[in-house]
PAPATOR-756956 format. One line per 2 residues: number of its first residue (from 0); their letters; for each residue x negated, y, z negated of C-alpha. Coordinates in steps of 0.05 Angstrom, whole numbers, plus 5000, padded with zeros to 4 digits. Each point is the difference from the previous one (the first is absolute). Example, Ala and Ser with C-alpha at 12.3 -4.5 7.8 and 13.67 -1.06 7.14 Angstrom:
BEGIN
0) as) 4754/4910/4844; 4973/5069/5013
***
This chain:
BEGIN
0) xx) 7246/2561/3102; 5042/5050/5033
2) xx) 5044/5006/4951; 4959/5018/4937
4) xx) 4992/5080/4977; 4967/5052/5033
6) xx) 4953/5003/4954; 4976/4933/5001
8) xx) 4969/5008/5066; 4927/4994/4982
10) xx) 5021/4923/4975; 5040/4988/5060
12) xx) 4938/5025/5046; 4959/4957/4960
14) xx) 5053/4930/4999; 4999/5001/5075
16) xx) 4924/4992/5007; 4994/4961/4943
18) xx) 5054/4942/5023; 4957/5002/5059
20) xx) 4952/4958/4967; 5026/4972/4941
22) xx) 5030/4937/4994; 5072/5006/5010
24) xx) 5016/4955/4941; 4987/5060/4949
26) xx) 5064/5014/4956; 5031/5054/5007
28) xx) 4995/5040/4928; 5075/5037/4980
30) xx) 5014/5057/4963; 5057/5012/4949
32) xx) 5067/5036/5020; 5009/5071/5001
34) xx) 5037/5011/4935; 5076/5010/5020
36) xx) 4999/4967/5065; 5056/4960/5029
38) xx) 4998/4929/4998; 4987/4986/5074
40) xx) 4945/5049/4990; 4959/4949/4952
42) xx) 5024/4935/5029; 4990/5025/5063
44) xx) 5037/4989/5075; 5000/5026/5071
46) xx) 4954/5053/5019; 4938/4997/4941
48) xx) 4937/4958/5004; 5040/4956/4963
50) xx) 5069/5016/5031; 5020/5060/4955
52) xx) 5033/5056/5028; 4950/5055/5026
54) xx) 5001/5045/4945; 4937/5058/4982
56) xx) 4984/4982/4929; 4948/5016/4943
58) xx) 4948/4957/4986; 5047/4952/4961
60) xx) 5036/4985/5061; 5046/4933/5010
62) xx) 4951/4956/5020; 4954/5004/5060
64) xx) 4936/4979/5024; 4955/5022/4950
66) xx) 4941/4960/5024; 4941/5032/4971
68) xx) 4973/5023/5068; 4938/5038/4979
70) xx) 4974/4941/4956; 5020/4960/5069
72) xx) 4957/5031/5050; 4943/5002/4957
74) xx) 5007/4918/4990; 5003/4998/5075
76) xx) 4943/5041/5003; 4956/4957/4956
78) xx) 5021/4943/5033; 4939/4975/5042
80) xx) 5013/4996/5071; 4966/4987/5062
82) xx) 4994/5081/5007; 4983/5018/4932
84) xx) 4937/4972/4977; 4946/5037/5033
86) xx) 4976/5011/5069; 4937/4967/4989
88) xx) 5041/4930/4996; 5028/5013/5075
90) xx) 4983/5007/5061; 5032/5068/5047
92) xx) 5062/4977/5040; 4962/5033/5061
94) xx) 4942/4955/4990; 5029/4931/5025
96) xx) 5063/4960/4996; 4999/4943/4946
98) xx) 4997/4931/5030; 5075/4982/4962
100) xx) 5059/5037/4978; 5050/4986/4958
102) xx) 5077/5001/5029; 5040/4961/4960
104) xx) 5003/4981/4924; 5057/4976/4962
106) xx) 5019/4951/4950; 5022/4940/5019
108) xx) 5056/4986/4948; 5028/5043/4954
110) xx) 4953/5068/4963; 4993/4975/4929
112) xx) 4937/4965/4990; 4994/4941/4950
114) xx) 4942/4988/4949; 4956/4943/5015
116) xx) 5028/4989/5083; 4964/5035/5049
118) xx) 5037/5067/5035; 5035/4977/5065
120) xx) 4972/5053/5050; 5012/4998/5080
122) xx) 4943/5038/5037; 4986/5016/5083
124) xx) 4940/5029/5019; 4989/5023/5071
126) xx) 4930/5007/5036; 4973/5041/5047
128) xx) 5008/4959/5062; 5089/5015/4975
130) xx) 5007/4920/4970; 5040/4991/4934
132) xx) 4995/4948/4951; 5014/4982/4935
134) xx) 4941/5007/4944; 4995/4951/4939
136) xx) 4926/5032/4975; 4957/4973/5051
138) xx) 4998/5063/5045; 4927/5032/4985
140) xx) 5021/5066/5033; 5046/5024/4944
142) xx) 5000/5003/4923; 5058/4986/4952
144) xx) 5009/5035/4938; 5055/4984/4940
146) xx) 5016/5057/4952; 5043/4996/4941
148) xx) 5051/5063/4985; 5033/5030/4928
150) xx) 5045/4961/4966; 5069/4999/5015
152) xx) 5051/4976/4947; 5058/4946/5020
154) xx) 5069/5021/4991; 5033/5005/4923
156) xx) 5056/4947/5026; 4967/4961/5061
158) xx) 4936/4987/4979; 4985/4957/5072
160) xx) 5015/5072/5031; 4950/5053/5007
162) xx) 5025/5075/4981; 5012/5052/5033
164) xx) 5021/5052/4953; 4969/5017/4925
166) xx) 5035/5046/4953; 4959/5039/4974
168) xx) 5052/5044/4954; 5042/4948/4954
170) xx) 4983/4928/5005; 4929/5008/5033
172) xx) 5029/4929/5031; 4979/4977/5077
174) xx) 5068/4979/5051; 4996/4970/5068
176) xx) 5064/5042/5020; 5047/5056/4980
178) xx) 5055/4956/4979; 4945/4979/4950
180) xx) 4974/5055/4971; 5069/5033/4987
182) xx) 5021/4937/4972; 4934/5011/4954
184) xx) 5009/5073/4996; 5070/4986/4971
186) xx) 5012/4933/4969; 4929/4981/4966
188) xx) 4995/5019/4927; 4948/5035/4976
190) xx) 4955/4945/4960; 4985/4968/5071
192) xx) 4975/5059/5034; 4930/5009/5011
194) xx) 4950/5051/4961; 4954/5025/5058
196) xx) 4990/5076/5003; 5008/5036/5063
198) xx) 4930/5017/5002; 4977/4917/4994
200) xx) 5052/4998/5061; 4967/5048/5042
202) xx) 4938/4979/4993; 5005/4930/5024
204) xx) 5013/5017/5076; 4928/5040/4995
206) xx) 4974/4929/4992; 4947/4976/5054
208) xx) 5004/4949/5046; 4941/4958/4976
210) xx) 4969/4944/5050; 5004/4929/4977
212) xx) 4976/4966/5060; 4964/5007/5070
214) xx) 5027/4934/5030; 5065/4986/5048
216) xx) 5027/4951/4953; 5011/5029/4925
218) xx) 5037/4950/4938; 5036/5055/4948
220) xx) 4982/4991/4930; 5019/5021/4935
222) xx) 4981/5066/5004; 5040/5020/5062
224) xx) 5070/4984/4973; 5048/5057/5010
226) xx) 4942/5029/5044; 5016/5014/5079
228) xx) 4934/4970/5038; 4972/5035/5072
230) xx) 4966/4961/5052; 4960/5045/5043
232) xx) 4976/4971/5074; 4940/5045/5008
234) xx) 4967/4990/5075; 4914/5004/4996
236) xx) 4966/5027/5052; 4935/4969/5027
238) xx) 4950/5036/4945; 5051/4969/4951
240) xx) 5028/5064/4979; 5078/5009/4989
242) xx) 5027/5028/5065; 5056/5047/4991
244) xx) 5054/4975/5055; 5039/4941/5008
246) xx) 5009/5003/4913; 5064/4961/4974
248) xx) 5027/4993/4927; 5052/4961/4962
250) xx) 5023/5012/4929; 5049/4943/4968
252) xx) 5042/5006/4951; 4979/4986/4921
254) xx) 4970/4935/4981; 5037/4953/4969
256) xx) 4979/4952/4952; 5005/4927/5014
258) xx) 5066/4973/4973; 5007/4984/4922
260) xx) 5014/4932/4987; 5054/4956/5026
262) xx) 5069/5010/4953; 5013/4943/4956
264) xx) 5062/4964/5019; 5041/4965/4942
266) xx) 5014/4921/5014; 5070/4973/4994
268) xx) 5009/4919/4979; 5038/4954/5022
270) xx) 5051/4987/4941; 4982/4943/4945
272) xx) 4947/5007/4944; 4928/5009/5018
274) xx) 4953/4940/4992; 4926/5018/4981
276) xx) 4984/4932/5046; 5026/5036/5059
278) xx) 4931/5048/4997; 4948/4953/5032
280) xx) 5047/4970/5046; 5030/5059/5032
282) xx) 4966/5043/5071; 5029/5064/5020
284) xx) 5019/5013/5070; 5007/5083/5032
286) xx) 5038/5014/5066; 4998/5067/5037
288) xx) 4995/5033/5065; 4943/5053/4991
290) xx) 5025/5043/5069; 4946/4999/5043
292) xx) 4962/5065/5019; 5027/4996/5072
294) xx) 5063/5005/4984; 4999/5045/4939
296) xx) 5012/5068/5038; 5033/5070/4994
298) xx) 5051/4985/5051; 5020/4933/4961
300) xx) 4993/5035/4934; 5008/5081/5004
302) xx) 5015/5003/4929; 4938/4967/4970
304) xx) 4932/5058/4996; 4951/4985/5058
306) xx) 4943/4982/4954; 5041/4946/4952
308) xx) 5015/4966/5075; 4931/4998/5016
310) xx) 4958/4931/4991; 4946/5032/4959
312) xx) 5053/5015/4943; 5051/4944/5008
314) xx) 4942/4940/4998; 4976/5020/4933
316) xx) 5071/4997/4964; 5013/4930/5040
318) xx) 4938/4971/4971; 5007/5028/4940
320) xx) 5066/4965/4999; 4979/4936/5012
322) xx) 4954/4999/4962; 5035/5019/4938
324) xx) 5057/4945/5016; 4946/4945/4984
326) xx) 5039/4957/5051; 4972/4940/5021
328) xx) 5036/4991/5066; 5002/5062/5042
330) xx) 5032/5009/5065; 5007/5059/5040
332) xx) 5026/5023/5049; 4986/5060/5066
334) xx) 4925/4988/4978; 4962/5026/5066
336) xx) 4942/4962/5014; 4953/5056/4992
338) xx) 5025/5012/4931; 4997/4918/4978
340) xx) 4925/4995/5028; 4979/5073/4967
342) xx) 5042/5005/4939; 5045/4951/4972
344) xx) 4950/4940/5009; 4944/5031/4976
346) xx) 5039/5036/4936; 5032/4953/4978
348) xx) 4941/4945/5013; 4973/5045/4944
350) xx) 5067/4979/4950; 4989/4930/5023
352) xx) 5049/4981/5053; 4981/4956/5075
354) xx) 5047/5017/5049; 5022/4992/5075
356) xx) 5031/5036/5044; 5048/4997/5071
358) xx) 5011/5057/5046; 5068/5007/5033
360) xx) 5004/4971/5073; 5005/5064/5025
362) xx) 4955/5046/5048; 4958/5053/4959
364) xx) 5015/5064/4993; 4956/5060/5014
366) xx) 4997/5032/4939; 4939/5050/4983
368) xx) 4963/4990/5037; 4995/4922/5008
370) xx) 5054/4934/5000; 5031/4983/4944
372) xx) 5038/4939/4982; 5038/4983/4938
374) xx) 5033/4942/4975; 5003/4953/4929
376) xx) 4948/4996/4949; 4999/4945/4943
378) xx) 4939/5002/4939; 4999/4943/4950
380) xx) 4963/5015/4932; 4938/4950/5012
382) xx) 4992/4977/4922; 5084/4972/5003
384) xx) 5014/4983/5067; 4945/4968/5062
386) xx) 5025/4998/5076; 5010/4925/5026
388) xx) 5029/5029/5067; 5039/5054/5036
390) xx) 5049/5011/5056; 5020/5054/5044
392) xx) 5082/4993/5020; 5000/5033/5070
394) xx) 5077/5021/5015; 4988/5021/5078
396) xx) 4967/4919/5001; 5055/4960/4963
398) xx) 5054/5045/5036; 4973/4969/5069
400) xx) 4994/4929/4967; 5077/5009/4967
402) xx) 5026/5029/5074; 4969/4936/5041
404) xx) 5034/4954/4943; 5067/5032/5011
406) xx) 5002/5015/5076; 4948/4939/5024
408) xx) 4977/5010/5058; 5047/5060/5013
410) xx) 4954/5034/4947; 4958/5053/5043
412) xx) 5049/5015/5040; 5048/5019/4938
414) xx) 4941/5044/4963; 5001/5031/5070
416) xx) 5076/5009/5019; 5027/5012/4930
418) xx) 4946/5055/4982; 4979/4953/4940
420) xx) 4930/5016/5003; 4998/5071/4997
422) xx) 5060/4997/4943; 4964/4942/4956
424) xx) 4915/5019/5017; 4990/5050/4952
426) xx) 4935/4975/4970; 5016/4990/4928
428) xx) 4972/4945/4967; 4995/4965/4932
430) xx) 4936/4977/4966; 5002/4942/4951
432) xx) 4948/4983/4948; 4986/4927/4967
434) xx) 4976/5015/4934; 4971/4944/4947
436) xx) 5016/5024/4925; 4929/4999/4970
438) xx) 5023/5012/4931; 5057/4943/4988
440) xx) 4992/4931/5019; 5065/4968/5040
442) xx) 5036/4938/4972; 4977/4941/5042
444) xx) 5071/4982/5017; 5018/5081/5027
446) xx) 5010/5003/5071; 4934/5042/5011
448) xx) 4939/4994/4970; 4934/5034/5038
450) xx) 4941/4969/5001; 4975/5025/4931
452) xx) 5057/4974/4968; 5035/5071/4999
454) xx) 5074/5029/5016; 5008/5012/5076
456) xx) 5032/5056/5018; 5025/5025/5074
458) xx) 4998/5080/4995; 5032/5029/5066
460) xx) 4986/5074/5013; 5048/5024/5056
462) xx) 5023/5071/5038; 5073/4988/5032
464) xx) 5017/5049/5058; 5017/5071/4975
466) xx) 5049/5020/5054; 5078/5020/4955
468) xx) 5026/4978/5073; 4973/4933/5012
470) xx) 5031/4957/4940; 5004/4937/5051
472) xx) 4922/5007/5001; 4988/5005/4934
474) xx) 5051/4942/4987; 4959/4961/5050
476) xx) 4929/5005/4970; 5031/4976/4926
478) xx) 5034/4934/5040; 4931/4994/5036
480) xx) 4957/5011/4931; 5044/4944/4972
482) xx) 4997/4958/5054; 4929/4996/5004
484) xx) 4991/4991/4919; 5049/4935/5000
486) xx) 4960/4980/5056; 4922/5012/4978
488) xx) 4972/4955/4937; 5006/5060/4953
490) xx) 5075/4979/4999; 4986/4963/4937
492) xx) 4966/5057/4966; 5020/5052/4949
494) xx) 5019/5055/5045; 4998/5072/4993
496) xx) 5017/5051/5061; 4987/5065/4984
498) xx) 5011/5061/5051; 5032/5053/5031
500) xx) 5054/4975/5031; 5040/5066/5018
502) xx) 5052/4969/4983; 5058/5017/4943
504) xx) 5041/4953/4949; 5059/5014/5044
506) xx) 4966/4969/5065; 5000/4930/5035
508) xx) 4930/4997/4980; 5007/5007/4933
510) xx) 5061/4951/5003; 4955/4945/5041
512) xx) 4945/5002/4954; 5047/4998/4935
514) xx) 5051/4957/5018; 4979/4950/5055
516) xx) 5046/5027/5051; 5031/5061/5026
518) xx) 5080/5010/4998; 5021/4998/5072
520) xx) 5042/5064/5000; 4936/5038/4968
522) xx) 4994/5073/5033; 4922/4977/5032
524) xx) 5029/4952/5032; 5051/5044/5051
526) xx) 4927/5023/5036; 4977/4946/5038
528) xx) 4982/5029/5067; 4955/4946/5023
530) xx) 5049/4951/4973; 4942/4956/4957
532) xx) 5042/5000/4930; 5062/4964/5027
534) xx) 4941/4946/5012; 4971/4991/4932
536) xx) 5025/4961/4936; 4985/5052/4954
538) xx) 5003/4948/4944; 4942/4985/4963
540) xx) 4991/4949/4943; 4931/5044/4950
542) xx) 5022/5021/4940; 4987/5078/4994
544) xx) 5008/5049/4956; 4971/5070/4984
546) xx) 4955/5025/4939; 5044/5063/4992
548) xx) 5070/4968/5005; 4973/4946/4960
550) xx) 4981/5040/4947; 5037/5067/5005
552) xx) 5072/4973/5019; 4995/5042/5057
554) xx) 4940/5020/5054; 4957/5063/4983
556) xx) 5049/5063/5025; 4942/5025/5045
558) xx) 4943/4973/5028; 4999/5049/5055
560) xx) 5016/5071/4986; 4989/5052/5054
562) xx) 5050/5059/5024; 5023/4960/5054
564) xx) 5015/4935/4963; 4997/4972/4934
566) xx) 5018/4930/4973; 4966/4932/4995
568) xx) 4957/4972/5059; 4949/4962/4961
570) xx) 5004/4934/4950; 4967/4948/4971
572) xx) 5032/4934/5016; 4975/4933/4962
574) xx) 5030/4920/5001; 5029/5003/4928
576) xx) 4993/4913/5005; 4927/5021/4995
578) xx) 4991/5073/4969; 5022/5023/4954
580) xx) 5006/5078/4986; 4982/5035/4929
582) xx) 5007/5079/5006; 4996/5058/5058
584) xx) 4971/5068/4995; 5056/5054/4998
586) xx) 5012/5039/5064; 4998/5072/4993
588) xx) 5072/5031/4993; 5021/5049/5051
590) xx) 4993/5063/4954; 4919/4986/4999
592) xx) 4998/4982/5079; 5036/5063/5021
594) xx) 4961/5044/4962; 4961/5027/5068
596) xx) 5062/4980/5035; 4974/4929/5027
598) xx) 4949/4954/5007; 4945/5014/5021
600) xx) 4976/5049/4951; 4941/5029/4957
602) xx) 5008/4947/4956; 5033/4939/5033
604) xx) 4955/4993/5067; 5049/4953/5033
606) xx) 5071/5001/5025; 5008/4934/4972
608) xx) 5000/4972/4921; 4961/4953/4982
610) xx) 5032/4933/4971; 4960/4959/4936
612) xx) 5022/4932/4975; 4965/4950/4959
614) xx) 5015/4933/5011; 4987/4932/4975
616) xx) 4994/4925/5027; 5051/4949/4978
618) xx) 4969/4940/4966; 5038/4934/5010
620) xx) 5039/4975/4959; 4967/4930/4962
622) xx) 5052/4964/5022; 4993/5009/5069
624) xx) 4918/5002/4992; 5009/4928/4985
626) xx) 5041/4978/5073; 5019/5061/5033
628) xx) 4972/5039/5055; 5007/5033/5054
630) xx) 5047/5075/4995; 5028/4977/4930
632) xx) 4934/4998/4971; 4988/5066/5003
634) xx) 5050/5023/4954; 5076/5016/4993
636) xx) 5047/4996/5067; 5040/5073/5017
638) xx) 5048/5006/4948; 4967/4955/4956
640) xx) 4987/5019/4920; 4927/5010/4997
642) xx) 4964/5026/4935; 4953/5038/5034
644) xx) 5046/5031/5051; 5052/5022/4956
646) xx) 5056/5007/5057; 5064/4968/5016
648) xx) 5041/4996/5061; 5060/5043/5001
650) xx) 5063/4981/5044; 4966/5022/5064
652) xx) 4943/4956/4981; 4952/5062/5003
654) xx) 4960/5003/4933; 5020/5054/4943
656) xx) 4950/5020/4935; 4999/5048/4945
658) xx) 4944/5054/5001; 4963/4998/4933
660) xx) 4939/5040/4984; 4935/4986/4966
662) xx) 4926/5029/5002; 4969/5016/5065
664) xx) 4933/4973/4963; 5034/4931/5011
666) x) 4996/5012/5075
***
């Protein structure tokens, strides 16, 4: 403001009562430049309101804060307020003191309300006696009061973003920032600029603040997108008239619409010729860690926008995810329990999915206000799959049983001495799933039939320890998961184990799982502080592969994708003797995940990818139907021609395909 023209003092008089009560979200409005002026005069830099040099100028001047003010004050006048709506309404300050007063209100995550989910508002009152507490509605001694503002345009090139800035000479265009609009003012042509006149322009700040609801609790609609809401806290005295002290107000930022629909993701098959027989026999299985709302924070992610971290924007585009995958196996992962019992159960009850659900073995954390625990989440589409049992794989349990096998009765002692229990207890856990096919009947001679004559299939949902610097532990929780499968009756069922392992292709995890056994001169194996490793045979005899590799040639380049890291943490392993894989849903390339720098974003609401694969079970062979059983019943052996699996074994023995396409409608 100080740097505009003499003459324009009336306007700057006016801005600095009129920002007084207007929301600050109101874009700035800039002129042209002065006809002959440098270039750093127009484009701005140290010294102007928007860092040009401090130059006196005509009323074409390189741009400045050209904010209407006069049209500004008088939409802060018409605002209603506590002090503007007649004295009859209130009672005199010198009369009495109301029985509350507002001292704190804030939101509780992020400033861009979402249609449809209630605003997320954090309110103290204090009475007279000097106690504070928080207020959800229930306090009779105040009133709450929602009021929706003018509309305020999103930016021409980030549409998530509010703007800041209109220009109201050449493109008549809304930016979030100067880099934007000169980019506008410069690069746009002119058959995407807008056609407002200056005098539509200045008349939308004169716009009222209409009222739209008198309760604490208010749920956006349609008409309040790219509108900024207010919440007044208005304390009553005992007449019931509005008092005028101990007032508060909070304006948010624009409503935002709730997200379009989930992007369609094009499905990649595994090599071969499609058969048309494949259709009914086929389920569909989705993998992903959704980032739960505890940990999804500025700190964590600085570079995602405060609102498209919160949970009221993030759960919509996860649901409306799943639900446009039309998997029938779903498993998640970081699913707090608050979020499974409120949202995902109930939403996706709606679509037609049962589910269960396993909190980490972990102590709560204290996050707003109550304790939260998260953990693994599995859903089954009712009309293809029915529950015949389930399992919960606790890692901090089996690492106590696998200690006392190796040490004997040395075995507390050592999970003492050797710090083993505070390296190894870190309260992951894995949650399996016996599932009955409902839809295909089993050959009589397969290895498992349920009780309705179905397919049974094991479904393991796990979360392997996060921490870059404890590769022993993560190594430790596969062997254990492994262990306890060859040693549990779901051995001899079609397996799939689907997770976040946080672990990459290059790691002894990946290596265990893949090949049966980890090279001994692998880099995870130099840390062993507690010394546990050197104990194991980190052999294993179960046939794995992955949906990706199997398909792809290769694993999906990033499953994870944040500033800090990005590769692949998550998979989809499957027994080939007993699966077999037809296509994968293509994982987005790294032009599409960078395009607000890294997951999280506006668009994507997790740091992680989510992983599809439809799958298949073998049928036996006739000539093993007749005499065979047992594991070569169910189909092919690793390495093994199979006509449904379409895979050979290359000279490592891992399995190698060609990546064909044909119509998503098929999946």
């Amino acid at each position: 403001l100080k740097h505009t023209h003499r003459s324009d003092q009336r306007v700057r008089a006016a801005l600095s009562g009129a920002l007084r009560g207007a929301p600050r979200q109101w874009p700035l409005a800039l002129g042209t430049p002065r006809r002959g002026a440098r270039p750093d005069e127009a484009s701005g830099g140290v010294g102007s309101p928007l860092g040009g040099p401090r130059r006196r100028c005509g009323r074409t001047s390189a741009p400045w804060l050209a904010v209407v003010a006069t049209m500004a004050t008088a939409a802060a006048a018409r605002s209603p307020s506590p002090r503007s709506e007649g004295s009859d309404a209130f009672g005199s300050d010198d009369d009495e003191e109301p029985a509350a007063t507002a001292t704190r209100a804030e939101l509780i995550r992020g400033h861009r309300p979402v249609v449809g989910s209630e605003v997320p508002v954090y309110v103290t009152l204090r009475d007279k006696e000097g106690r504070c507490f928080e207020d959800k509605g229930s306090c009779p001694d105040v009133r709450y009061r929602w009021l929706r503002g003018p509309v305020i345009r999103p930016c021409f090139f980030h549409p998530h973003k509010m703007s800041q800035i209109r220009d109201v000479a050449k493109t008549h265009l809304c930016y979030c920032s100067k880099e934007c609009f000169l980019r506008g003012w410069h690069n746009l042509p002119q058959h995407v600029w807008g056609s407002k006149t200056d005098d539509e322009i200045t008349e939308e700040p004169i716009a009222e603040w209409v009222e739209v609801a008198a309760t604490r609790m208010y749920y956006p609609n349609q008409q309040d997108i790219d509108r900024p809401l207010r919440l007044d806290i208005i304390p009553l005295l005992k007449d019931g008239k509005d008092s005028l002290r101990g007032c508060m107000s909070i304006t948010t930022g624009t409503v935002i619409p709730t997200p379009k629909e989930a992007r369609t993701r094009r499905m990649i098959s595994n090599g071969g010729t499609f058969n048309a027989e494949w259709l009914s026999k086929q389920f569909k299985v989705m993998n992903w860690n959704v980032l739960a709302d505890l940990y999804a924070t500025e700190s964590v992610y600085p570079y995602c926008e405060k609102w498209a971290l919160s949970w009221t924007w993030r759960k919509h585009l996860i649901m409306k995810e799943l639900k446009s995958m039309a998997a029938d196996i779903i498993t998640l992962q970081e699913v707090q329990k608050d979020a499974y019992e409120d949202w995902f159960r109930p939403q996706l009850a709606e679509a037609g999915y049962e589910g269960i659900f396993q909190q980490k073995k972990r102590d709560a954390i204290f996050h707003r206000g109550k304790y939260i625990a998260e953990g693994c989440a599995t859903f089954y589409k009712t009309t293809r799959f029915k529950r015949v049992d389930k399992q919960i794989v606790d890692y901090d349990r089996l690492t106590q049983s696998e200690v006392t096998r190796i040490f004997g009765e040395n075995a507390t002692k050592e999970m003492e001495k050797g710090g083993v229990k505070q390296r190894y207890n870190k309260g992951n856990i894995a949650l399996a799933a016996i599932l009955e096919d409902l839809s295909i009947k089993a050959n009589p001679n397969c290895q498992a039939v349920g009780p309705n004559g179905g397919h049974m299939l094991c479904v393991v949902n796990t979360h392997i320890l996060c921490d870059p610097g404890s590769a022993d532990v993560k190594l430790w929780q596969a062997y254990l998961l492994l262990q306890m499968l060859r040693q549990n009756p779901m051995n001899n069922l079609p397996l799939l184990i689907c997770g976040d392992f946080n672990s990459t292709p290059e790691s002894a995890v990946y290596e265990y799982l893949r090949r049966g056994q980890v090279r001994p001169d692998h880099e995870d194996l130099r840390n062993d502080p507690c010394g546990l490793l050197k104990q194991l045979n980190l052999r294993h005899a179960l046939s794995m592969a992955t949906a990706y590799e199997t398909c792809n040639r290769r694993e999906a380049q990033y499953t994870n994708y944040t500033e800090e890291f990005k590769g692949t943490l998550d998979y989809i392993w499957f027994t080939p003797d007993a699966l077999a894989v037809l296509a994968i849903s293509q994982v987005d390339d790294e032009q599409h995940l960078a395009q607000e720098t890294a997951l999280p974003s506006s668009t994507r609401p997790s740091d992680h990818v989510s992983l599809v694969a439809t799958f298949m079970f073998h049928d036996a062979p006739p000539e093993q139907s007749e005499s065979g059983n047992g594991q070569n019943a169910a189909g092919a052996r690793l390495g093994s021609a199979s006509p449904y699996h379409m895979v050979s074994a290359g000279n490592d023995g891992l399995y190698m395909a060609g990546a064909t396409m044909y119509p998503t409608s098929y999946l």
